[in-house]
Biopython code that builds the backbone (N, CA, C, O; Angstrom):
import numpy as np
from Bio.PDB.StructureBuilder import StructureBuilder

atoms = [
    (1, "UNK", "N", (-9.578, -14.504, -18.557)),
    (1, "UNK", "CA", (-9.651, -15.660, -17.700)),
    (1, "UNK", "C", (-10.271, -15.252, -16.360)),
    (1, "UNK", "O", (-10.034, -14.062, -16.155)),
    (2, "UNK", "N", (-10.956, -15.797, -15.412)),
    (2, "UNK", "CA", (-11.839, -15.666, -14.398)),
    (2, "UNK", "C", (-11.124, -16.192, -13.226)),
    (2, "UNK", "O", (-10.460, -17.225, -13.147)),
    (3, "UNK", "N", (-11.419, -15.147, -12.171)),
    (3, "UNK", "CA", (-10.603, -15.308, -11.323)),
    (3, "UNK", "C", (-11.339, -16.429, -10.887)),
    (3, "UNK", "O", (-12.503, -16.703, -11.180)),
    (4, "UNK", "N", (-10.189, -17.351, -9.814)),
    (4, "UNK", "CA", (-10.442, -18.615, -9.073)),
    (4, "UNK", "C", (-11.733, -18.204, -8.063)),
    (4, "UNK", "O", (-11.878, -17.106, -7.526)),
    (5, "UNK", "N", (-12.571, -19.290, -7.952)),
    (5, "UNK", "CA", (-13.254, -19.497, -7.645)),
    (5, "UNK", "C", (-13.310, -18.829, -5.729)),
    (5, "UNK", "O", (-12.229, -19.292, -5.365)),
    (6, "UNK", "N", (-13.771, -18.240, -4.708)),
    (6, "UNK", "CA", (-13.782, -17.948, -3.451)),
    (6, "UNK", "C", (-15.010, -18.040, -3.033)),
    (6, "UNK", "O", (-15.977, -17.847, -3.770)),
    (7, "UNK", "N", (-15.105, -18.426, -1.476)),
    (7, "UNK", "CA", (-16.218, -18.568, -0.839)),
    (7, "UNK", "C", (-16.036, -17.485, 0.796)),
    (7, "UNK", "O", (-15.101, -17.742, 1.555)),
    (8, "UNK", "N", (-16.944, -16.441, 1.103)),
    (8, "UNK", "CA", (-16.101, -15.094, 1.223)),
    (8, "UNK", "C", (-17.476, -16.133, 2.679)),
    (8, "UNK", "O", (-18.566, -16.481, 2.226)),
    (9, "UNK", "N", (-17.108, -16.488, 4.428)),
    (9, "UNK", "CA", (-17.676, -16.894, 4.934)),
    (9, "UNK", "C", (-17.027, -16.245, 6.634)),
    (9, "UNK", "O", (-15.883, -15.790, 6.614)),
    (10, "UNK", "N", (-17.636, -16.242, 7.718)),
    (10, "UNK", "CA", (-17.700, -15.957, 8.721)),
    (10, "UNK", "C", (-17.457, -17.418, 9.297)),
    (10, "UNK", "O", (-17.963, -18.477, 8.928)),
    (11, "UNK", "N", (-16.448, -17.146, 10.405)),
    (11, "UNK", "CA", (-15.584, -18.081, 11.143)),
    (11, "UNK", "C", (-15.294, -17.208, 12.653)),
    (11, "UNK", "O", (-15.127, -15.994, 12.762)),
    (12, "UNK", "N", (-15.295, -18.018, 13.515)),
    (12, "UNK", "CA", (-14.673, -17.796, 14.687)),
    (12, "UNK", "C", (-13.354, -18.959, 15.249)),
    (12, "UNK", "O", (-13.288, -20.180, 15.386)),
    (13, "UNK", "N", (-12.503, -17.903, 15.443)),
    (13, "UNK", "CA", (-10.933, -18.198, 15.703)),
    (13, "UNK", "C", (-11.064, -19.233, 17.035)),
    (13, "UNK", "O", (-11.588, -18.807, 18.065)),
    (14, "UNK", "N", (-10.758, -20.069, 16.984)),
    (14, "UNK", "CA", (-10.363, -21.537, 18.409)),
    (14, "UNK", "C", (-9.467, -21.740, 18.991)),
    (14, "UNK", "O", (-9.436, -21.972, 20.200)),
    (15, "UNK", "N", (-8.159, -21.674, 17.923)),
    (15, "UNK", "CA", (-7.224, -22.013, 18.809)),
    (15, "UNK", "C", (-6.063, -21.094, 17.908)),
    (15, "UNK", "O", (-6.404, -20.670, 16.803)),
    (16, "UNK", "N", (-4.577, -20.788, 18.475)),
    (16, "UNK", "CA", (-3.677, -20.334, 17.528)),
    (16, "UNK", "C", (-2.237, -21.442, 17.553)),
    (16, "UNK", "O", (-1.568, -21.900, 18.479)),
    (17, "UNK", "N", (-2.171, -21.585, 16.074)),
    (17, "UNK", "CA", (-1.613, -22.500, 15.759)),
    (17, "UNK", "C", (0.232, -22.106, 15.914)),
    (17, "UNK", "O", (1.168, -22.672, 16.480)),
    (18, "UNK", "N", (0.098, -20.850, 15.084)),
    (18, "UNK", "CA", (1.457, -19.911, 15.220)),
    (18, "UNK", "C", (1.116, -18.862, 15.074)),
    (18, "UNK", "O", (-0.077, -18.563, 15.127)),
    (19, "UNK", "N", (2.208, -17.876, 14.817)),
    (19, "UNK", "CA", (2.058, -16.190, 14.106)),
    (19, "UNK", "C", (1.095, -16.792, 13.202)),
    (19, "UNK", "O", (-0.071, -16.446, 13.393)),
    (20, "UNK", "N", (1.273, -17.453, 12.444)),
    (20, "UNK", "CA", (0.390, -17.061, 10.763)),
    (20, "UNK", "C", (-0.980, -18.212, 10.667)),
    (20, "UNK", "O", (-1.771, -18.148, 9.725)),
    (21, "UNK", "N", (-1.078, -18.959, 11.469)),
    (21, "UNK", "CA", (-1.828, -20.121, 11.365)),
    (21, "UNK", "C", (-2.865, -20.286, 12.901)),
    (21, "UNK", "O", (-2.561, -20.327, 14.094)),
    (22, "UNK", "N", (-4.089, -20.346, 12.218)),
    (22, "UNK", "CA", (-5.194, -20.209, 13.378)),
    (22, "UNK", "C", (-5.857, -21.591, 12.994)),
    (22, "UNK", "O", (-5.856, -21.937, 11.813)),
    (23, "UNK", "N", (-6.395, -22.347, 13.920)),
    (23, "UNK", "CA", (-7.611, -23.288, 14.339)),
    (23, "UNK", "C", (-8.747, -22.050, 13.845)),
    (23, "UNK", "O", (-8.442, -20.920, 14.225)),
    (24, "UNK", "N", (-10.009, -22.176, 13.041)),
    (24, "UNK", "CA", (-10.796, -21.742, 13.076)),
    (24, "UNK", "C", (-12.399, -22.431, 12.831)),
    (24, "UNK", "O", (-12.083, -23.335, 12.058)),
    (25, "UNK", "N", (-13.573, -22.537, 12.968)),
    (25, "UNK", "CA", (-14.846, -22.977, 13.008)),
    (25, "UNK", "C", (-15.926, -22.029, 12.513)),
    (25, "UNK", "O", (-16.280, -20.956, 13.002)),
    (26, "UNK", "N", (-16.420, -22.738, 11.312)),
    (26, "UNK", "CA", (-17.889, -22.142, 10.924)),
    (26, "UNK", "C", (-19.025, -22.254, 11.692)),
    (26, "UNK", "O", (-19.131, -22.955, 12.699)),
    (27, "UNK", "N", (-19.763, -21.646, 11.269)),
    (27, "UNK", "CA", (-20.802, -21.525, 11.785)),
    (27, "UNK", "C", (-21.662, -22.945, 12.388)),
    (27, "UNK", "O", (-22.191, -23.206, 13.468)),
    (28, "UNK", "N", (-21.524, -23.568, 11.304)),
    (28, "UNK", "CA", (-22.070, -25.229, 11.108)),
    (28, "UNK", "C", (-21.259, -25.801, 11.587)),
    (28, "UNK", "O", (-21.657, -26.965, 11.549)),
    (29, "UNK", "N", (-20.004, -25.775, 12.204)),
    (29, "UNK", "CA", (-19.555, -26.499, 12.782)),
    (29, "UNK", "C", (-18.300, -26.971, 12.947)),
    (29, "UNK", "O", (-17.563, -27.261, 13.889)),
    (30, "UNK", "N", (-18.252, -26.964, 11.337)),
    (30, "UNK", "CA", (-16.900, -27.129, 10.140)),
    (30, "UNK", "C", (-15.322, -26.783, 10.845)),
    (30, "UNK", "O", (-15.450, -25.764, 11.524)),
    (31, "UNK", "N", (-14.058, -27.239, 10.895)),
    (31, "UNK", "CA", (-13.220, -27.054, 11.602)),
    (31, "UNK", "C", (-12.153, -26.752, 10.954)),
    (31, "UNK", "O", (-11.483, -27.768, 10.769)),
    (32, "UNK", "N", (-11.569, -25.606, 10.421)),
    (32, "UNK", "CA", (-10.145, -25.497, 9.272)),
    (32, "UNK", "C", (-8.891, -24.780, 9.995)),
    (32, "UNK", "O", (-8.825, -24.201, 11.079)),
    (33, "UNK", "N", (-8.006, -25.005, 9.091)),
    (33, "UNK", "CA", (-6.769, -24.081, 9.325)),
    (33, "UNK", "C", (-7.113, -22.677, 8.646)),
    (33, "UNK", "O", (-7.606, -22.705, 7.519)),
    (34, "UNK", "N", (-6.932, -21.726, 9.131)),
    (34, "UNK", "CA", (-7.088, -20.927, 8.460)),
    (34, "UNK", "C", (-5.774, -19.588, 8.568)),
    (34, "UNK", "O", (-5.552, -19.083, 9.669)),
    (35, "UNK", "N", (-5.117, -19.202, 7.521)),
    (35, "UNK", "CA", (-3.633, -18.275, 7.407)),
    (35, "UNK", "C", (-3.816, -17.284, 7.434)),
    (35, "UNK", "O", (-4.849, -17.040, 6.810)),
    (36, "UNK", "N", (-3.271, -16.236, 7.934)),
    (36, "UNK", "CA", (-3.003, -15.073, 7.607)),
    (36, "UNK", "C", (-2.320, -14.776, 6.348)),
    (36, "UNK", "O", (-1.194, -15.239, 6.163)),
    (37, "UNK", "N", (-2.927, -14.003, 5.410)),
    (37, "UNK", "CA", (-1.969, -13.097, 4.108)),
    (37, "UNK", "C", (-0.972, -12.317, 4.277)),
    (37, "UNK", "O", (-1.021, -11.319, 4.996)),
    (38, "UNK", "N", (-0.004, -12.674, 3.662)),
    (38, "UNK", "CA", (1.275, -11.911, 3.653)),
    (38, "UNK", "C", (1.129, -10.841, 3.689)),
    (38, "UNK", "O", (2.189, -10.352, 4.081)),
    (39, "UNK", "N", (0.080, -9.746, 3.425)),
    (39, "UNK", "CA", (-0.344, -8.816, 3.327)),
    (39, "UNK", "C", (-0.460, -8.149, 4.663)),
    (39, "UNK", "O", (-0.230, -6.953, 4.848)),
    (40, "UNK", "N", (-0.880, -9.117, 5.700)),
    (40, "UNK", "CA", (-1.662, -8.884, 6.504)),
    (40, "UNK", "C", (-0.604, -8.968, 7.854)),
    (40, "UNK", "O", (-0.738, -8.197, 8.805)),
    (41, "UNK", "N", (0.426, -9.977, 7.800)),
    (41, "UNK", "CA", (1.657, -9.993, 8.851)),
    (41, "UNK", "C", (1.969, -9.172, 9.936)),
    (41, "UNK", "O", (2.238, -9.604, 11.057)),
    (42, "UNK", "N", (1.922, -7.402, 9.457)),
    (42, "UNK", "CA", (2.060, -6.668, 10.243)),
    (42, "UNK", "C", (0.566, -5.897, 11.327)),
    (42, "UNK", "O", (0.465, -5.193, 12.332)),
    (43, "UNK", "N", (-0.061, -6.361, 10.655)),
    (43, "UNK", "CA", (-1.131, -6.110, 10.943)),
    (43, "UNK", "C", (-1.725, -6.546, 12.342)),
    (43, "UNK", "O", (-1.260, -7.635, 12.678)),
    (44, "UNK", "N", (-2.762, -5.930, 13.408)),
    (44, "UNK", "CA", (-3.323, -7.303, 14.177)),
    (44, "UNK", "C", (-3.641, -8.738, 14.529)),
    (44, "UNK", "O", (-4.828, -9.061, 14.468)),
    (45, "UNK", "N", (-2.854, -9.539, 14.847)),
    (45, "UNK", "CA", (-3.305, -10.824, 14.967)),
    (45, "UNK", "C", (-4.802, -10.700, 15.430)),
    (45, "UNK", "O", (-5.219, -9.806, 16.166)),
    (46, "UNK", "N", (-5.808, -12.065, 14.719)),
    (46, "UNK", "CA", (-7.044, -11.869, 15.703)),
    (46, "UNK", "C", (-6.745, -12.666, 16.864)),
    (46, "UNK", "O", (-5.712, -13.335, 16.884)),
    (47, "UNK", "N", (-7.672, -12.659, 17.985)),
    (47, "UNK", "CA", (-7.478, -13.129, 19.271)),
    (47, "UNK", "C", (-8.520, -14.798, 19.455)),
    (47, "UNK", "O", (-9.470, -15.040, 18.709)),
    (48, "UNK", "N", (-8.187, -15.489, 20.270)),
    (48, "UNK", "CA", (-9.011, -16.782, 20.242)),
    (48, "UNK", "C", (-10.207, -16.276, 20.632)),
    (48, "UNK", "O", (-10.279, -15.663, 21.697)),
    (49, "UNK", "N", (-11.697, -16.521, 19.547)),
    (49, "UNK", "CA", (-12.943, -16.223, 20.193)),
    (49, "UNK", "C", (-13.567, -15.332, 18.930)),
    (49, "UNK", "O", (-14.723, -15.307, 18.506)),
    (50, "UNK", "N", (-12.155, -14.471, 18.398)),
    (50, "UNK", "CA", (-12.602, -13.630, 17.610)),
    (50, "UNK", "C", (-13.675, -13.740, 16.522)),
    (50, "UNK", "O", (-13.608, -14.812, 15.921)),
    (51, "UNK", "N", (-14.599, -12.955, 16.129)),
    (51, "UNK", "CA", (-15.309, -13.333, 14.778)),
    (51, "UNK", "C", (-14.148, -12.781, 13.427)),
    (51, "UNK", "O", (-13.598, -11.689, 13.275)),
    (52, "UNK", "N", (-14.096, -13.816, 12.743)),
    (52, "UNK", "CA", (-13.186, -13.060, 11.237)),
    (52, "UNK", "C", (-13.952, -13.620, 10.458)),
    (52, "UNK", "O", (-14.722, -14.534, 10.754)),
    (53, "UNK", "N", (-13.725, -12.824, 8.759)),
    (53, "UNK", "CA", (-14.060, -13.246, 7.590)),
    (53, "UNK", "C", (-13.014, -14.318, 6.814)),
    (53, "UNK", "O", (-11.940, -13.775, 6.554)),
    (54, "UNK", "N", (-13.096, -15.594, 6.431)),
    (54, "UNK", "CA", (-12.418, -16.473, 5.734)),
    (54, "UNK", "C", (-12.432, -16.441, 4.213)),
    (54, "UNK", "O", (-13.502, -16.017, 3.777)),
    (55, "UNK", "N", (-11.480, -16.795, 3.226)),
    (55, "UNK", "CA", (-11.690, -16.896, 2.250)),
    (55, "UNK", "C", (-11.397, -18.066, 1.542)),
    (55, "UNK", "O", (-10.290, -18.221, 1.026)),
    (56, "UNK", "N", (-12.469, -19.078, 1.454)),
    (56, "UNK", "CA", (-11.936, -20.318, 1.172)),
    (56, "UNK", "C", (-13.016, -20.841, -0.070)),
    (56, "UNK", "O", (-14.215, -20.628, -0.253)),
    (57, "UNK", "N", (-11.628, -21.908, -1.090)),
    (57, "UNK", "CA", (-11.856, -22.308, -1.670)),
    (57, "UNK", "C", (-13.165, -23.700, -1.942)),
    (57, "UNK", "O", (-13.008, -24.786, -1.384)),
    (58, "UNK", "N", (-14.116, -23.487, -2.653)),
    (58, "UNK", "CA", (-15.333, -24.545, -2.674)),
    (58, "UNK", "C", (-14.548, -26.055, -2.889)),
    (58, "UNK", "O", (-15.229, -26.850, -2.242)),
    (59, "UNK", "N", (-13.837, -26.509, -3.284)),
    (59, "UNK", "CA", (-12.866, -27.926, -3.621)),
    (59, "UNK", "C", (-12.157, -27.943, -2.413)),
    (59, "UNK", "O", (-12.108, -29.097, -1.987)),
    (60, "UNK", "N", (-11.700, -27.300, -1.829)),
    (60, "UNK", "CA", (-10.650, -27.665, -0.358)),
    (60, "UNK", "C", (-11.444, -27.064, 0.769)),
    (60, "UNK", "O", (-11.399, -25.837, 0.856)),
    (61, "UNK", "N", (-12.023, -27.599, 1.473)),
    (61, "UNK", "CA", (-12.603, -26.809, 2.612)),
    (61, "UNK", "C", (-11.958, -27.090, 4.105)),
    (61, "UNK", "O", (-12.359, -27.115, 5.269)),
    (62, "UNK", "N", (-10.811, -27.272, 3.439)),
    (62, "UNK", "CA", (-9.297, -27.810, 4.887)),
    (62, "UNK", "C", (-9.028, -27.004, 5.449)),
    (62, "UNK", "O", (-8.678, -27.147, 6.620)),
    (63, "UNK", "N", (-9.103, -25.192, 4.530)),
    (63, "UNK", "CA", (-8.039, -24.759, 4.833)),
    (63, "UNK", "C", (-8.684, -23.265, 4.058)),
    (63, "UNK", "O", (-9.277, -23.469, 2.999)),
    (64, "UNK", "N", (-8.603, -21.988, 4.476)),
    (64, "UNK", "CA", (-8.947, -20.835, 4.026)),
    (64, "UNK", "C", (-7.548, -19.359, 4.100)),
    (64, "UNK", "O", (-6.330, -19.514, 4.177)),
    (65, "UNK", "N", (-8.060, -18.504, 4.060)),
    (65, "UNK", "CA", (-7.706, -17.515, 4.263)),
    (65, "UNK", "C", (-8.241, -16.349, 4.984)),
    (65, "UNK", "O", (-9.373, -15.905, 4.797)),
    (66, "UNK", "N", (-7.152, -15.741, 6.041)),
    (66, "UNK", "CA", (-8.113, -15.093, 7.055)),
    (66, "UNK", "C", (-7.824, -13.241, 6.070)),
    (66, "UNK", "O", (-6.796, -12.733, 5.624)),
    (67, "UNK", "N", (-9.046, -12.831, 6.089)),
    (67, "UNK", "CA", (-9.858, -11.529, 5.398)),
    (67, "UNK", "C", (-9.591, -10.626, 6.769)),
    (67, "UNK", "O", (-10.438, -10.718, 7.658)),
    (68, "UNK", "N", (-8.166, -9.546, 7.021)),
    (68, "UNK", "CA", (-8.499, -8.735, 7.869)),
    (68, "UNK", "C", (-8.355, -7.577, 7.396)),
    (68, "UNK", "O", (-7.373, -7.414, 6.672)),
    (69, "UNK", "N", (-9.141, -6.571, 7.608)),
    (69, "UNK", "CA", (-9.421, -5.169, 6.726)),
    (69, "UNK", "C", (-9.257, -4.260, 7.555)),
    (69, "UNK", "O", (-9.131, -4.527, 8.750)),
    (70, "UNK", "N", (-9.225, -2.932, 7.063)),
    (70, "UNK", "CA", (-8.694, -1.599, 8.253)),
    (70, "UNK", "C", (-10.206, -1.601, 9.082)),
    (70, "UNK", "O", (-10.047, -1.035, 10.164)),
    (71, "UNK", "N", (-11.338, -1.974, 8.932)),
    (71, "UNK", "CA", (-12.271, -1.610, 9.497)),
    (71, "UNK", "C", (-12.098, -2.772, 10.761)),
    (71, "UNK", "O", (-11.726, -2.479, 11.898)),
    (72, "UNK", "N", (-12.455, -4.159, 10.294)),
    (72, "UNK", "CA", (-12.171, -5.094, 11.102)),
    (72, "UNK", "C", (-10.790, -4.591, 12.164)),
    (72, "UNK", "O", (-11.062, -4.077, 13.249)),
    (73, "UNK", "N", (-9.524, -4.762, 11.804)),
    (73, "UNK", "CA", (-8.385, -4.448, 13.088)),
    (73, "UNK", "C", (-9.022, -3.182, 13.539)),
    (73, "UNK", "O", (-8.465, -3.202, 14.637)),
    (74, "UNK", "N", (-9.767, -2.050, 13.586)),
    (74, "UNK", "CA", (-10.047, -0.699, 14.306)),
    (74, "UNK", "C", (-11.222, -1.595, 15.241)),
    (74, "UNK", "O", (-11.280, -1.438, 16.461)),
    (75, "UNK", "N", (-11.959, -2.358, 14.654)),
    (75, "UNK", "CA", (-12.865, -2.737, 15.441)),
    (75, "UNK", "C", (-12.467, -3.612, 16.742)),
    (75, "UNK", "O", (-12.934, -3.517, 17.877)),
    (76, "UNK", "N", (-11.637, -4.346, 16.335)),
    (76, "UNK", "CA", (-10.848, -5.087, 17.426)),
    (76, "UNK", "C", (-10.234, -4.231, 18.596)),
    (76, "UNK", "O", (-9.959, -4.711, 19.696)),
    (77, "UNK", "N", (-10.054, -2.963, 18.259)),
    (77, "UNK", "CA", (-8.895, -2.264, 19.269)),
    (77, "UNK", "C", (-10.086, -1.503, 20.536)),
    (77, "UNK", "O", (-11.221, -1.275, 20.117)),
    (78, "UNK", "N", (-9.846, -1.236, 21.655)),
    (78, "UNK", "CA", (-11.119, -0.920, 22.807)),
    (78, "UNK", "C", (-11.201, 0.388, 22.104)),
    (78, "UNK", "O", (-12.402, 0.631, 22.219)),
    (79, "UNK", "N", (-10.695, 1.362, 21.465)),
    (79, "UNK", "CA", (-11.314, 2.801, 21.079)),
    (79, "UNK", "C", (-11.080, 2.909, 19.511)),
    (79, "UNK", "O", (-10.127, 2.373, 18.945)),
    (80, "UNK", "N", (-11.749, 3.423, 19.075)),
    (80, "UNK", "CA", (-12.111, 2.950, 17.257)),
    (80, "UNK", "C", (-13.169, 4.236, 17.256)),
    (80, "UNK", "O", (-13.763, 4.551, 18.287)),
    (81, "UNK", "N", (-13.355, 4.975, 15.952)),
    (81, "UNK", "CA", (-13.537, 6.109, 15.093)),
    (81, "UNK", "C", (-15.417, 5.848, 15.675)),
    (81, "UNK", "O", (-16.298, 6.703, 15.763)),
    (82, "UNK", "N", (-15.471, 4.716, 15.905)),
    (82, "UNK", "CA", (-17.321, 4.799, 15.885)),
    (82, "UNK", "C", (-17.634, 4.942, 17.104)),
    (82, "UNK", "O", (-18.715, 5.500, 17.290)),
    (83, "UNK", "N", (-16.822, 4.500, 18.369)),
    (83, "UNK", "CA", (-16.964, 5.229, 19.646)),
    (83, "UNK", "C", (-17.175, 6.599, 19.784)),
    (83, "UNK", "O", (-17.875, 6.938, 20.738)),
    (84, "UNK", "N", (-16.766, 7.396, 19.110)),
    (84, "UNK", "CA", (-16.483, 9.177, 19.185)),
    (84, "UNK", "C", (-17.990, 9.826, 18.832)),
    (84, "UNK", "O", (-18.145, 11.047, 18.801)),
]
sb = StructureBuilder()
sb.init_structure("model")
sb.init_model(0)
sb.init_chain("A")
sb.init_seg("    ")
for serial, (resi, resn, name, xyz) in enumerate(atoms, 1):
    if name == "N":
        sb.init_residue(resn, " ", resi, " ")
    sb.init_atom(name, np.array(xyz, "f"), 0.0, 1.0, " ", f" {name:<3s}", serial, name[0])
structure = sb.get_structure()
């Protein structure tokens, strides 16, 4: 069986809704909720302004999932492995 369908897209963060729930905007314009993964909880919140990767479904475009990876949170922090 094939995994569900994802649309893997670049968003910048607007507003913060709570811990887990961000206001976020595509490129075009587009305006969603977008969550943090349980996965991801302990991890860096992004900051309002931020660029993140979304992962949202082609049938609901309400609402995504925010994509944060060890490279992305190092990049966020003022000193990170590519400064050196």
């Amino acid at each position: 069986m094939d995994k569900k369908e994802t649309i893997l897209l670049e968003a910048c963060v607007v507003s913060v809704i709570d811990k887990h729930a961000f206001d976020a905007e595509l490129i075009n314009g587009h305006r969603f909720v977008a969550f943090l993964r349980r996965d991801d909880f302990k991890k860096k919140h992004p900051q309002v302004g931020a660029k993140v990767m979304v992962e949202m479904s082609p049938y609901d475009m309400s609402k995504g999932r925010l994509i944060i990876d060890q490279e992305q949170n190092n990049e966020s922090t003022s000193f990170s492995k590519k400064n050196v």
